[in-house]
C-alpha positions as CSV (number, residue, x, y, z in Angstrom):
1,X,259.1,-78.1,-86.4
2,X,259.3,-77.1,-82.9
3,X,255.6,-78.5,-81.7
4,X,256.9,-81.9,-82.8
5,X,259.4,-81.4,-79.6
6,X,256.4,-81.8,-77.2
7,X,256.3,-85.8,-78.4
8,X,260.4,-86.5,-77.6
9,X,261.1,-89.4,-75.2
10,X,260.9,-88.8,-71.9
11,X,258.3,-86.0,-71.9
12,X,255.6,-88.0,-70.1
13,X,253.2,-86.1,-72.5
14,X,252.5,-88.7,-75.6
15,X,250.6,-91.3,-73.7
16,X,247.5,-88.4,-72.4
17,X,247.7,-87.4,-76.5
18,X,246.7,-90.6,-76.9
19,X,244.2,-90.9,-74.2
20,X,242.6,-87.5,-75.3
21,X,242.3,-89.3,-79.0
22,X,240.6,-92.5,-77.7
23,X,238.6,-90.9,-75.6
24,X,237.4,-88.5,-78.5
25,X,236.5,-91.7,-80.4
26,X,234.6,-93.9,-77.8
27,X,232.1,-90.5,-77.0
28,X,232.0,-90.3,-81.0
29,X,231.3,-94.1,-81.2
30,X,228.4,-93.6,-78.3
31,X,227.2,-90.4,-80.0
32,X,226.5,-92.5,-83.1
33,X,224.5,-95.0,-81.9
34,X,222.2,-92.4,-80.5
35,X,221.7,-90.5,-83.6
36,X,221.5,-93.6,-85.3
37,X,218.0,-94.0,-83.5
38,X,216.8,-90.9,-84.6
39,X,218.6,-90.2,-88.3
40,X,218.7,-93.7,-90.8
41,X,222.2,-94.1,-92.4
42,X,224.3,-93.2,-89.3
43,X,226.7,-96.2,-88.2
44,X,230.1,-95.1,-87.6
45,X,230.0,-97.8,-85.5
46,X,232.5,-101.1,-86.1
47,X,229.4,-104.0,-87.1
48,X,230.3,-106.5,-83.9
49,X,229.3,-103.3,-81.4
50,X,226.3,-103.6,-84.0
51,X,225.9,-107.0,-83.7
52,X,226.0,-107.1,-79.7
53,X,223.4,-104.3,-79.5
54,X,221.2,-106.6,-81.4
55,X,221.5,-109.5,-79.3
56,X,220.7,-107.0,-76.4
57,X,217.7,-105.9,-78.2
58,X,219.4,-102.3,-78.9
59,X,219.6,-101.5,-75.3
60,X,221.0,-97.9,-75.7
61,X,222.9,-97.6,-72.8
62,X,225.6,-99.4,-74.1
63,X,225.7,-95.5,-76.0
64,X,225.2,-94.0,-73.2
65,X,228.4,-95.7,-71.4
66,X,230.5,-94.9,-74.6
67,X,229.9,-91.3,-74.4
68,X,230.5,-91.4,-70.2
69,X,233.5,-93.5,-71.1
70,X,234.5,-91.2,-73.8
71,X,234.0,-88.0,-71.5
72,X,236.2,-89.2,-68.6
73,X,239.0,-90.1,-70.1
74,X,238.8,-86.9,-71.9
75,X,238.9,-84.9,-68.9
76,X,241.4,-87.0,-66.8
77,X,243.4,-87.1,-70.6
78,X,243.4,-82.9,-70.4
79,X,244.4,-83.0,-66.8
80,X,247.5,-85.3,-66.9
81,X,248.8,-83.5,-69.6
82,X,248.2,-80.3,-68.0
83,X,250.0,-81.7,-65.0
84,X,252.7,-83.0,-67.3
85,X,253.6,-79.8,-68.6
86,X,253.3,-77.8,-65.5
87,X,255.6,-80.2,-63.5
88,X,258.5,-79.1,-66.1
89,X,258.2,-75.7,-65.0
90,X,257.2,-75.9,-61.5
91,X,257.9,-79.1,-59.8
92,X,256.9,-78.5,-56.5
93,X,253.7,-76.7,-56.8
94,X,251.7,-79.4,-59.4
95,X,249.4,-79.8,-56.7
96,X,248.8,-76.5,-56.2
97,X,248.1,-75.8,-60.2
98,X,243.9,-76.1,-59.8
99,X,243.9,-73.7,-57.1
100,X,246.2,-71.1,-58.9
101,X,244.0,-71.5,-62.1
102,X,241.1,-71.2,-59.9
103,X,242.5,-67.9,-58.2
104,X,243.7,-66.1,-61.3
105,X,240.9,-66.4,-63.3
106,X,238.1,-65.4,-60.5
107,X,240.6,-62.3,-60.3
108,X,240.7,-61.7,-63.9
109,X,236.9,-61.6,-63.8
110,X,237.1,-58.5,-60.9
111,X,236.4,-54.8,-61.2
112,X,238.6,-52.9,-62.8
113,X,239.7,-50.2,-60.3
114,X,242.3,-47.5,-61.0
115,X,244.2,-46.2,-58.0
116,X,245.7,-42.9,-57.9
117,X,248.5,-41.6,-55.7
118,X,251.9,-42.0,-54.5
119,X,254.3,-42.1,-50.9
120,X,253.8,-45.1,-48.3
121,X,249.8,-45.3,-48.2
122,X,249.3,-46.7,-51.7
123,X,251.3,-49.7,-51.2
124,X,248.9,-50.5,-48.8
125,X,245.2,-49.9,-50.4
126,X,247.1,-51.9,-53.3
127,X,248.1,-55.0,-51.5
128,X,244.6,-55.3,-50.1
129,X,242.5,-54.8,-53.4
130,X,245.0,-57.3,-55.1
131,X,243.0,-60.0,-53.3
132,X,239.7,-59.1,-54.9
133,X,241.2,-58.3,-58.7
134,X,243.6,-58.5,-61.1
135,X,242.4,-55.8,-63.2
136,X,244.4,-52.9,-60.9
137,X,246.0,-50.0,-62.4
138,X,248.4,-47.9,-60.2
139,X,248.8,-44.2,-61.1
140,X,251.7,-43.0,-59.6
141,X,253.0,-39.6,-59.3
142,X,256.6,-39.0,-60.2
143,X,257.1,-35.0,-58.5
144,X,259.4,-37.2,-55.4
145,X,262.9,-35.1,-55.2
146,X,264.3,-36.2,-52.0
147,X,265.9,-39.5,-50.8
148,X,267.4,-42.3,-53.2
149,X,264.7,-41.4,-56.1
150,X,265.4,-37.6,-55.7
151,X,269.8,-38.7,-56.5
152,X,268.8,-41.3,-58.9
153,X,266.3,-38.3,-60.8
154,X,269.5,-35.9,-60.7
155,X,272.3,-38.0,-62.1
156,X,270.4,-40.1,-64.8
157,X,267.6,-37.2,-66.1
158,X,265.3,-40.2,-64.9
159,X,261.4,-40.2,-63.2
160,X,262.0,-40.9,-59.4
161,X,261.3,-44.9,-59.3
162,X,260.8,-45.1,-55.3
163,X,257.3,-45.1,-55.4
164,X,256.5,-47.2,-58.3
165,X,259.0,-49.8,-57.0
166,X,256.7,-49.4,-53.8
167,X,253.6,-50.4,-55.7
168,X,255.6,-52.9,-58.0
169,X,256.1,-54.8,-54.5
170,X,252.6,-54.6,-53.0
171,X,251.1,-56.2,-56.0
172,X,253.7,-58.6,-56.8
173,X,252.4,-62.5,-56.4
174,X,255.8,-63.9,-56.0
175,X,257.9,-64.9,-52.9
176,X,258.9,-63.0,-50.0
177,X,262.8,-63.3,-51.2
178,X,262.3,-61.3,-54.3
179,X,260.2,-59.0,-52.1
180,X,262.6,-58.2,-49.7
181,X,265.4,-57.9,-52.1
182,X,263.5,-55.8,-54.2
183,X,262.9,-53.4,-51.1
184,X,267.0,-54.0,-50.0
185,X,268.5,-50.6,-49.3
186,X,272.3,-50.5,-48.7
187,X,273.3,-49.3,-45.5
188,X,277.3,-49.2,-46.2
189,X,278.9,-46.2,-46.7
190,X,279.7,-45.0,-50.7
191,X,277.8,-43.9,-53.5
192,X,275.4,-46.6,-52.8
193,X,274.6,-45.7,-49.1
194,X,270.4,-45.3,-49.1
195,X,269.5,-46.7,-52.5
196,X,267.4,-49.4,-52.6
197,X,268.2,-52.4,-54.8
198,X,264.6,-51.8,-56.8
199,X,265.0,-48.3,-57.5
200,X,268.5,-49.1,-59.1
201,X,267.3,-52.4,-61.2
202,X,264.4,-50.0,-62.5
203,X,267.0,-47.2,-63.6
204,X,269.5,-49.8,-64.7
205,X,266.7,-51.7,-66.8
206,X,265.7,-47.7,-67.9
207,X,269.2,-47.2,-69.3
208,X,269.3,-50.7,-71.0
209,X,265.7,-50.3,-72.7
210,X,265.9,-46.8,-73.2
211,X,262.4,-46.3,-72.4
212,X,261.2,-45.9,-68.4
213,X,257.9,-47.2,-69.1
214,X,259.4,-50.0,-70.7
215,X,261.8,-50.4,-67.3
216,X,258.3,-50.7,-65.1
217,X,256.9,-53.4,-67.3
218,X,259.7,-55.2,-67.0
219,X,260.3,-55.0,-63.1
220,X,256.5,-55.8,-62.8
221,X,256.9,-59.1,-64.7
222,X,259.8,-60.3,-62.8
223,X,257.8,-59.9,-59.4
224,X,254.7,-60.6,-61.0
225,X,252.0,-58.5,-60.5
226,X,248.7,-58.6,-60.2
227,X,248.0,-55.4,-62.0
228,X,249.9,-53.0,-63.7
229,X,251.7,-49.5,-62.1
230,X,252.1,-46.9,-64.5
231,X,253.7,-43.4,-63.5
232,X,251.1,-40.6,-64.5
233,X,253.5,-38.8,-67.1
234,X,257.4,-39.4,-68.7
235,X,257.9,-35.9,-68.1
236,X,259.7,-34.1,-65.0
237,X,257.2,-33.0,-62.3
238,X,258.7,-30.4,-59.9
239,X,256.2,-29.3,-57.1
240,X,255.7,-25.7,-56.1
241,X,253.0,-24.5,-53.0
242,X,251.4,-21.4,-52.8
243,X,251.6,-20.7,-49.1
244,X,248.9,-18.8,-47.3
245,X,251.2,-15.8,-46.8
246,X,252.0,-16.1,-50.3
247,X,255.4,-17.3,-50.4
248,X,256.0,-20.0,-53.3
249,X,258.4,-23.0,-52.1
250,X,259.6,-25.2,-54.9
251,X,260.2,-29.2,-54.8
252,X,258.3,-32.3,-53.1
253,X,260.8,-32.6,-50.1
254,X,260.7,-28.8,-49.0
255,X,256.9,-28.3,-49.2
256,X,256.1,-30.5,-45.8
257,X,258.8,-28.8,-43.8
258,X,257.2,-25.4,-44.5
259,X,255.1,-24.5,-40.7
260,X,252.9,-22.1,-42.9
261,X,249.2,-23.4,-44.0
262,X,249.2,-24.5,-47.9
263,X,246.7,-22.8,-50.1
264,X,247.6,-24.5,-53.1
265,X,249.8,-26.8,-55.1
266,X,251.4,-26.0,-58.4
267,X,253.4,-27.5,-61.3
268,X,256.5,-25.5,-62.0
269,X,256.4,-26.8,-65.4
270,X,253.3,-26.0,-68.1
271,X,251.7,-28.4,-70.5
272,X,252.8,-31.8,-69.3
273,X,251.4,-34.1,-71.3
274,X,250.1,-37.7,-69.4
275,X,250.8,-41.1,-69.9
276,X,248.2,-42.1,-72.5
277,X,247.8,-45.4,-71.0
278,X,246.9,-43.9,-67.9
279,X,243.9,-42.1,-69.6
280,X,243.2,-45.1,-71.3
281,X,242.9,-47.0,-67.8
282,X,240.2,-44.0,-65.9
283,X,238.2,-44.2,-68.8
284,X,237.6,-48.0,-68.9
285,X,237.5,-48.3,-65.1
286,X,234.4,-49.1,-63.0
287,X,236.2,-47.5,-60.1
288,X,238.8,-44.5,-59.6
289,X,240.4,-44.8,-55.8
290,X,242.2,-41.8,-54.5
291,X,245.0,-42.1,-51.3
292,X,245.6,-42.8,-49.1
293,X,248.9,-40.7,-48.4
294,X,250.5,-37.5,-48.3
295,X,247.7,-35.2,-49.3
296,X,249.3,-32.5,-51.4
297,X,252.9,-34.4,-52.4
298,X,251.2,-37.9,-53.3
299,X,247.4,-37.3,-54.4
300,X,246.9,-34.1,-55.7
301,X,249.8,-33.6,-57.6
302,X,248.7,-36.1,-59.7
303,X,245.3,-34.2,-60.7
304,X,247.4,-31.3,-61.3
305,X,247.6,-32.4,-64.8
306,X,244.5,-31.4,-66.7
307,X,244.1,-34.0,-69.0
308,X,244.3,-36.6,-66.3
309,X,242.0,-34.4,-63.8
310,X,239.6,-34.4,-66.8
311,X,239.2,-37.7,-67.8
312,X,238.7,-38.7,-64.3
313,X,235.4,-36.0,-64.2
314,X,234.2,-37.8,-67.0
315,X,234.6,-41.3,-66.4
316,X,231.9,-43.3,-65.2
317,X,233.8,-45.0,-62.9
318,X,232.6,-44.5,-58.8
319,X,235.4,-41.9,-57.5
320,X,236.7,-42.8,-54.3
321,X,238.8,-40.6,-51.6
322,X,239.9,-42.3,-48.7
323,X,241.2,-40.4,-46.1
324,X,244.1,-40.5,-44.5
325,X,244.0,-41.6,-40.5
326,X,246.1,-39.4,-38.9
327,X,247.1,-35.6,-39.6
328,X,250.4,-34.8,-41.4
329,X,252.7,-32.3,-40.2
330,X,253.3,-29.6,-42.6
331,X,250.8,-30.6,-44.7
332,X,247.2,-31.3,-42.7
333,X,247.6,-29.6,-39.4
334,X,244.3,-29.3,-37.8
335,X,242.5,-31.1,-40.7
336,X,239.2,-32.6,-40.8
337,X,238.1,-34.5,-43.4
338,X,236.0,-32.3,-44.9
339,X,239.2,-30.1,-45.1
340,X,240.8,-33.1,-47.1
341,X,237.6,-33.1,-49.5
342,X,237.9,-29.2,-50.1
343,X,241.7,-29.3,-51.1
344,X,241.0,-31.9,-53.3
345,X,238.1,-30.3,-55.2
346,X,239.9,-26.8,-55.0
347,X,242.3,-28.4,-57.0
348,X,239.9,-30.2,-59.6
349,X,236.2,-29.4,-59.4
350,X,232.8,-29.9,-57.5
351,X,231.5,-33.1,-57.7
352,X,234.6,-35.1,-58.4
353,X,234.4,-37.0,-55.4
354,X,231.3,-39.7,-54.4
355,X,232.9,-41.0,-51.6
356,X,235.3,-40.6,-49.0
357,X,236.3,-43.5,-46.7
358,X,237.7,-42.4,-43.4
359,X,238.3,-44.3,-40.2
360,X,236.5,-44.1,-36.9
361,X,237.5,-46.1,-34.7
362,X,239.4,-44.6,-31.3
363,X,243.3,-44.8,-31.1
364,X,244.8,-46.0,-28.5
365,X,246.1,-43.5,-25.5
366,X,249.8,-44.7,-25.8
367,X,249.6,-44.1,-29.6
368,X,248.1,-41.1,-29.0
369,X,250.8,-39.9,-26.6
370,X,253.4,-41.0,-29.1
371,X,251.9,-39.2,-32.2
372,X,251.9,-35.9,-30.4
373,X,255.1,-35.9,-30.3
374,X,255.5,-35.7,-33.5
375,X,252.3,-32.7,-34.1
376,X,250.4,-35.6,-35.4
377,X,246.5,-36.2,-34.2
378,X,243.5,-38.0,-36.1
379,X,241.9,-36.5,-38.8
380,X,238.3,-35.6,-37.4
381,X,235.3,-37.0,-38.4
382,X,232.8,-33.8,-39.8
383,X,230.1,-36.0,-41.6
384,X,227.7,-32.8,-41.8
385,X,230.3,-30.3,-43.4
386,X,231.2,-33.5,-45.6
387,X,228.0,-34.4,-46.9
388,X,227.6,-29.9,-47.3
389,X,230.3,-30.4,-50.3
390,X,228.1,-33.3,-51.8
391,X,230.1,-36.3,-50.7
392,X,228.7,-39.1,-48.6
393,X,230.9,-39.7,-45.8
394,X,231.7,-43.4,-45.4
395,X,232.8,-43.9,-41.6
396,X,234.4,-47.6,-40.8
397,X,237.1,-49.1,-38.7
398,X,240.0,-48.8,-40.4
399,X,243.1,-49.4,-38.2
400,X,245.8,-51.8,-38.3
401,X,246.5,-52.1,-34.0
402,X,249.8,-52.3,-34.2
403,X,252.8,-50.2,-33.0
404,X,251.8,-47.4,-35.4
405,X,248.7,-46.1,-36.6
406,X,247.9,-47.3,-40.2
407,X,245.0,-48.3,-42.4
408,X,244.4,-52.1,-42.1
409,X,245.0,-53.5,-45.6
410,X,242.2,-56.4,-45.1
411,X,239.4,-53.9,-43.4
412,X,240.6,-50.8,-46.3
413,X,240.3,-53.5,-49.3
414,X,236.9,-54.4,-48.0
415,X,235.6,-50.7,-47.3
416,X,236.0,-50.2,-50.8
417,X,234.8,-53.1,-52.7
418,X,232.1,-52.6,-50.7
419,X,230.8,-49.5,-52.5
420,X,231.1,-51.3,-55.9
421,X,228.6,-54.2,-55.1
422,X,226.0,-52.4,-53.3
């Protein structure tokens, strides 16, 4: 039999086996002599323990000391072997087991949060709430056309991967290396020139498995992730927009560049049917958490299925929006954040939203000077016309201060929890 392996030579694992036994006995030995006191008949005793409690007049803490005895070497029997085992696997980090124990199971024990959206400000909401939970889902929208995913979707009939390799990343718990070469994009020219080395090992692992939800699973447990990404549907999402001059422009990467106003975004396709599991996830969540990121290419398009869009309306889970900081070009010009809100329920229904999380705190000039350049100013606060659409406006300092303007992962991870314990 193969558990018989565990007692080879050389394992280091036989003598806490025996420890843990001989402790068991001693507490059992202890336990006896106390219930012996109290129930007649009850000596499992050996008679010269017997003999010596009688010629200390049945002092019982010679029991008391057995089961003490019997209950340390229990524990320190439990812990070696634990030790034992993990040192086979992990050499270097045996004194670092408690405290991983310690951190995955206060994390296993955190809200379940489901967080919806897709592009470059998912990552980051992810990578902050992956220090207060385990239980994270991340819906991610598959309508991306453009760049390495958009050429990977063409030639292999395959969802884009780009953004779920994204999320794969920001909740992985492993090393920087696997990180970075998970992120790797090849900068030589050929075929490869722009792919990134995740977005090919997720395709590859798709064509070996057969199944793309099969390929995630198994890119998340090679990084390992503190949560699980799931794209929203298996199905091919091309976007359309309904511009307010009423000219329809088709795919994800040609919508931004339009300079007209959106009035709304479409699916060219009907009847997409959703990932089950991602139903599965809203319904059991105690929180739904929508953006950051692009606002009509990342977050809505993921409501634009019904089914999903549904079960979010009905969960009982605390709905979340949070805002983006700054205004996107083609997308948000002159937006406010109650212009965020409207599109949003436009696209779904009143009172979808509880709150929405946007930042307030003042940009720097030189940032400022630097975004303009590129048509890009912060979203303005409007807490009256917010609260008018039956939201409650949650203002906080939200920014990173570095080079570029970004949500700070620590202060955005807290902002939200936040609402779920008050």
């Amino acid at each position: 039999m193969q558990s018989w392996r565990w007692l080879y030579p050389g394992m280091k694992l036989k003598r806490w086996f025996f420890l843990i036994g001989l402790a068991i006995i001693v507490f059992i030995v202890g336990f006896s002599g106390l219930m012996s006191a109290h129930v007649s008949g009850i000596h499992l005793r050996p008679a010269i323990i017997i003999d010596i409690e009688d010629d200390l007049k049945r002092l019982k803490f010679v029991d008391f000391l057995f089961m003490i005895l019997g209950i340390w070497g229990f524990v320190l029997g439990i812990r070696r072997l634990m030790f034992s085992v993990l040192t086979v696997y992990a050499p270097a980090r045996e004194k670092e087991f408690l405290n991983v124990v310690y951190e995955k199971t206060r994390l296993r024990r955190g809200p379940r949060i489901v967080v919806v959206g897709g592009g470059t400000g998912m990552p980051n909401v992810l990578s902050s709430l992956k220090q207060y939970t385990s239980n994270l889902t991340a819906v991610v929208t598959v309508a991306d056309d453009g760049g390495s995913s958009g050429r990977l979707r063409k030639d292999f009939g395959t969802p884009p991967p780009g953004d779920i390799r994204n999320c794969i990343v920001a909740l992985s718990d492993q090393e920087t290396l696997l990180n970075d070469l998970f992120q790797y994009r090849f900068k030589a020219h050929g075929d490869l020139k722009g792919h990134s080395f995740g977005n090919l090992f997720i395709t590859v692992m798709k064509e070996i498995t057969g199944d793309f939800g099969r390929a995630v699973e198994e890119s998340s447990r090679v990084l390992s992730t503190r949560g699980t990404v799931m794209p929203v549907t298996f199905e091919p999402m091309i976007l359309q927009a309904r511009l307010k001059n009423g000219k329809i422009v088709t795919g994800e990467s040609n919508i931004s560049k339009s300079k007209t106003p959106i009035e709304r975004i479409l699916l060219k396709e009907k009847n997409i049917k959703p990932n089950k599991q991602v139903l599965k996830a809203i319904l059991e969540a105690d929180a739904v958490v929508l953006g950051p990121g692009s606002l009509y290419t990342s977050v809505i398009p993921n409501l634009l299925i019904p089914q999903v869009a549904e079960t979010i309306a009905l969960s009982r889970a605390v709905k979340i929006y949070v805002c983006n900081v700054m205004t996107q070009p083609g997308e948000t010009d002159d937006y406010a954040v109650s212009d965020h809100v409207k599109a949003v329920l436009n696209h779904t229904g009143p009172n979808f939203i509880h709150y929405v999380i946007a930042n307030k705190e003042k940009v720097s000039p030189k940032l400022l000077q630097r975004y303009k350049t590129y048509h890009q100013v912060p979203v303005v606060l409007d807490e009256a016309e917010v609260n008018a659409l039956g939201v409650k406006l949650i203002k906080s300092n939200l920014l990173n201060h570095e080079n570029y303007v970004r949500h700070s992962s620590e202060k955005l991870g807290k902002a939200i929890i936040r609402r779920l314990v008050i």
